[in-house]
N, C-alpha and C positions, 0 to 999 in steps of 0.2 A: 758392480759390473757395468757396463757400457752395453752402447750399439754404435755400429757404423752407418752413414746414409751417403750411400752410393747405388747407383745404378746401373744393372747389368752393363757391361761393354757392349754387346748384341742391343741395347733398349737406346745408345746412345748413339746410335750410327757408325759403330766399331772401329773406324778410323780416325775418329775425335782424341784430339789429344790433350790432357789435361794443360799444356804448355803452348796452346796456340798463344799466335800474336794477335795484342790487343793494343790499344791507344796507350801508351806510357802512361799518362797523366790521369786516366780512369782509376777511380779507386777500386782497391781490392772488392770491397763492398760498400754498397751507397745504399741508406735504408732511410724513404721517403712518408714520413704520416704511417707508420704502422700501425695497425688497429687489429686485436682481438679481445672480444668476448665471450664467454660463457655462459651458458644459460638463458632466460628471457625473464623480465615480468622483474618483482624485488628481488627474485632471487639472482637475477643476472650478477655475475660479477668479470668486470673491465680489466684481464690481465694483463695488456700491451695496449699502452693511450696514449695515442699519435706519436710515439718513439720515430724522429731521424737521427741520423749521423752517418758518416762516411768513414771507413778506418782504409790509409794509405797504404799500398800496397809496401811491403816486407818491415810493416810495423806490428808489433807485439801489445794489443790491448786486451788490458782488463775490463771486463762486467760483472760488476760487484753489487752486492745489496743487500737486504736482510730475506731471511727465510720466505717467500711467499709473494716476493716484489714484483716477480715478474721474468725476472733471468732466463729461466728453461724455457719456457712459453717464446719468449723474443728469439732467442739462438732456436728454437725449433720453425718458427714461422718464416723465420730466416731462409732453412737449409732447406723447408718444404715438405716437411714432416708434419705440419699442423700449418691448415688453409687462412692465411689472416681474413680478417672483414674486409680490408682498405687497405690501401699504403704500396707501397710500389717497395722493390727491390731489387737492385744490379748484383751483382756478381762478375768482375771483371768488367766492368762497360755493358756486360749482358742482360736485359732486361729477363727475369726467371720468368714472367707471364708470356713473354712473345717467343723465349727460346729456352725452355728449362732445361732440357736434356744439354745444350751448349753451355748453358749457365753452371747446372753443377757437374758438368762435368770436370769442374776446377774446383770441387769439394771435398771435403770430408769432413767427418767431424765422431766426435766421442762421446756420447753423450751418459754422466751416470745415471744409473738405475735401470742400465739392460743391458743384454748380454752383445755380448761382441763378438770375438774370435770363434774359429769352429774347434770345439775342444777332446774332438778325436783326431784332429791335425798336428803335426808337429808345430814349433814355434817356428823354425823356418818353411815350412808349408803355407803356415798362415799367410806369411810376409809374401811369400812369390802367388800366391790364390791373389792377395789385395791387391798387389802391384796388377794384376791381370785384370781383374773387375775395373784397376782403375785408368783400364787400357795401355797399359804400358809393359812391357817385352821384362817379364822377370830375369831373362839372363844379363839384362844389359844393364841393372840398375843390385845386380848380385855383389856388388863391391859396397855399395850404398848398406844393403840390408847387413852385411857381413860388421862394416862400423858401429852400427844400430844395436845390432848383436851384442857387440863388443864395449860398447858406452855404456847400454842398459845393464850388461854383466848378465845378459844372455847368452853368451856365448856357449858354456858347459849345458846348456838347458837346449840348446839352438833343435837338436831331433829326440825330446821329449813331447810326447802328447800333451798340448795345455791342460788338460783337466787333471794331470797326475801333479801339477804345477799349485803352491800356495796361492792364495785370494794376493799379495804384493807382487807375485812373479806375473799372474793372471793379467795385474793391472799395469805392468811392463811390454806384455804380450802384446797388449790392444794399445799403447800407447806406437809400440815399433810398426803396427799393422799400421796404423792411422800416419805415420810420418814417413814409412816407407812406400806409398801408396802414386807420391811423386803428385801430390795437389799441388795447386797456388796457396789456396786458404784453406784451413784447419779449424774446426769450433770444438774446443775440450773443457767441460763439463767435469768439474772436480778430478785436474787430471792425477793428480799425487795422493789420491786416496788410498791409503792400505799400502803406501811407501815407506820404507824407512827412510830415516836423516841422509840417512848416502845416496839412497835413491831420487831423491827429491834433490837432492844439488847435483846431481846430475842430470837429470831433468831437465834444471834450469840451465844448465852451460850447453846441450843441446838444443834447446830452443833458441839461445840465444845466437849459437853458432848457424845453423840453419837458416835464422833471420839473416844473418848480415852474410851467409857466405853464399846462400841459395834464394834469398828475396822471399819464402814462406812470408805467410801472412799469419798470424794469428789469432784469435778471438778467444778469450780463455775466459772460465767463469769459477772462481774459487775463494773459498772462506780463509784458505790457509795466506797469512798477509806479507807472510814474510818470502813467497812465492810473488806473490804480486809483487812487491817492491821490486824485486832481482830480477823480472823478466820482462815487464810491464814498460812501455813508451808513455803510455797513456792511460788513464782509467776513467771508464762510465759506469757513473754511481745512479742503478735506477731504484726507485722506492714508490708503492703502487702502480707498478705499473709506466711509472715517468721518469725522462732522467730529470735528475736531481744538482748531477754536475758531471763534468764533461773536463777533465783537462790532466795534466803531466801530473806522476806520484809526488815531484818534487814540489809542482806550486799547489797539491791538496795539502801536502806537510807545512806547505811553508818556510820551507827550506831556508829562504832568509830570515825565519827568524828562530829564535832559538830560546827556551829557558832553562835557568840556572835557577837548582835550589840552595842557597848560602847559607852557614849556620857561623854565629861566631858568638862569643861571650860581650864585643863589644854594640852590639844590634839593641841600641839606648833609644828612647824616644826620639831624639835631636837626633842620630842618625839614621832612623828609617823615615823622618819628618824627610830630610835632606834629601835623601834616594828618594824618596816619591816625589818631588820637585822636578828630580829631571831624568827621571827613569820610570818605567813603568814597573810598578811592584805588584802582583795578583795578588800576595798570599802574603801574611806576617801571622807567624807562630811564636808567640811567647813564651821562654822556658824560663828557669830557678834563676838561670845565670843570660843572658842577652836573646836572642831570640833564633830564630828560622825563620829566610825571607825567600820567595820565589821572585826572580823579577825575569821578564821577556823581555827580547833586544835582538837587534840585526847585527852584523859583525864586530859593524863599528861601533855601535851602541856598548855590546859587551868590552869591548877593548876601553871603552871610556869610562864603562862601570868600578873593572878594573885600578883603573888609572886613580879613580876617586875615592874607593877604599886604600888603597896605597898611600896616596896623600894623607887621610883620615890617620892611618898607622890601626886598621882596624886588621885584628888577625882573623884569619878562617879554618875552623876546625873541623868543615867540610862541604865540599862543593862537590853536587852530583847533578846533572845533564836530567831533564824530566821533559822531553821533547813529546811530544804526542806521537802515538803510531799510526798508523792507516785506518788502525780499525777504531781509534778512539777517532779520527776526523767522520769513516761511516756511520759512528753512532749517531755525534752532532750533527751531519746530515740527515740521518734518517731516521733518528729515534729508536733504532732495534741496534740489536748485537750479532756483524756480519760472523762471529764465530759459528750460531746455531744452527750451518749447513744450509744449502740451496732448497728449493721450493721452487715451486712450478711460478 
């Protein structure tokens, strides 16, 4: 389950629009020395230590980590749900200490592990309730919600009570409230949990569409990687507490570089002597009859690999692709395994 953090439309000066103009060039969110702690004495423990970054506005990032790193804690000190020690935070160019109510009133967010939606509501009650908390005129954003409907495969469910509604419909429900809401910036908190496969690549071509066609902002936190990759501009990998790294899904993969696991009967001494001269080999596996070699290389590298086994006249009796995924780069980062679900 989820929650939303938004604040009344009456608590925000009722005519605040989530869509005021701000300085173009302002990030979406700019977070300066972040600091919290829990606790005092040995027992204290440091869940957010000194975290900045800024994510541009109608860009889609990842915050990824292992169980307990920090994640919820940052995304909550963020949206103003938990009081940091230190550290500043904008919202739009808006400073949330000098102007909170103006700050988030360009928020929302999703956060798992509470509840969300009001579930004696229908699914479209909920959507035209949030659009209204989120100051904006439900009738005039009723074409919006109605697509929303119709993407999520809400539609037949649209004046169902959410609670007569499965735990995946449930998590459709609060996804549509949260994007039909008409924010700048969105933080979701294991959004594709309790989704199936169709629901979840739908998800992703929503978000992505929303990005590029409405300039949404993003901030998503999730163990599922194959989400990340598909929706993600950028990823910040924080681990106690710290980021750890900071940059595109493509240059944590390493995009340019690639490896190839080869197997052939002719993988002799003399030829994996050879290949290790002027290719990088990780791995040589010895079998009855020539061996199994791993070797990593950048485009051109593998096209010259090629090129040298052909010369050789060595045959290949199978070549399969062993690229790293995301979440074997988060291990090496961070030593845990980003599968085992978010933590505070």
């Amino acid at each position: 389950m989820t929650t939303r953090h938004r604040e009344d439309a009456r608590g925000r000066g009722g005519s605040s629009s989530p869509h005021a103009e701000h300085d173009d060039v302002a990030p979406a969110v700019a977070v300066d020395g972040l600091y919290k702690r829990f606790g005092s004495g040995p027992d204290a423990v440091t869940a957010v230590d000194g975290v900045s970054f800024a994510v541009e506005q109608g860009s889609v990032v990842g915050l990824l980590g292992p169980n307990g790193a920090g994640k919820t804690t940052l995304i909550k000190s963020i949206i103003g749900t938990v009081l940091p020690d230190a550290g500043a935070v904008r919202i739009m160019g808006v400073d949330v200490r000098e102007a909170p109510r103006e700050a988030y009133a360009h928020v929302d967010a999703m956060l798992e592990g509470a509840r969300n939606d009001y579930w004696r509501l229908t699914v479209r009650e909920n959507l035209r309730y949030f659009a209204t908390v989120g100051g904006v005129d439900p009738d005039s954003v009723a074409t919006r919600h109605d697509r929303l409907l119709d993407r999520l495969d809400l539609a037949a469910k649209a004046d169902e009570p959410v609670r007569n509604l499965s735990r995946g419909m449930k998590q459709k429900v609060s996804l549509a409230s949260v994007l039909a809401g008409g924010a700048d910036v969105v933080f979701l908190d294991e959004p594709t949990l309790g989704l199936d496969v169709a629901s979840a690549r739908t998800f992703r071509a929503e978000i992505r569409r929303l990005a590029a066609e409405t300039g949404l902002t993003v901030v998503l936190s999730s163990h599922d990687m194959e989400v990340v990759e598909a929706v993600c501009d950028r990823v910040i990998v924080v681990a106690d507490g710290r980021i750890v790294a900071d940059d595109t899904v493509d240059a944590l993969l390493r995009a340019d570089e690639h490896t190839l696991r080869l197997t052939s009967p002719a993988f002799d001494a003399d030829v994996v002597t050879s290949l290790r001269e002027r290719f990088t080999v990780t791995d040589v596996e010895r079998l009855d009859r020539g061996a199994r070699i791993e070797v990593t290389a950048d485009t051109d590298g593998l096209y010259a690999l090629m090129d040298a086994l052909r010369r050789r006249d060595v045959p290949l009796t199978e070549v399969r692709s062993v690229d790293p995924g995301l979440d074997d780069v988060l291990l090496d980062l961070t030593g845990d395994d980003p599968g085992r679900g978010t933590g505070e």
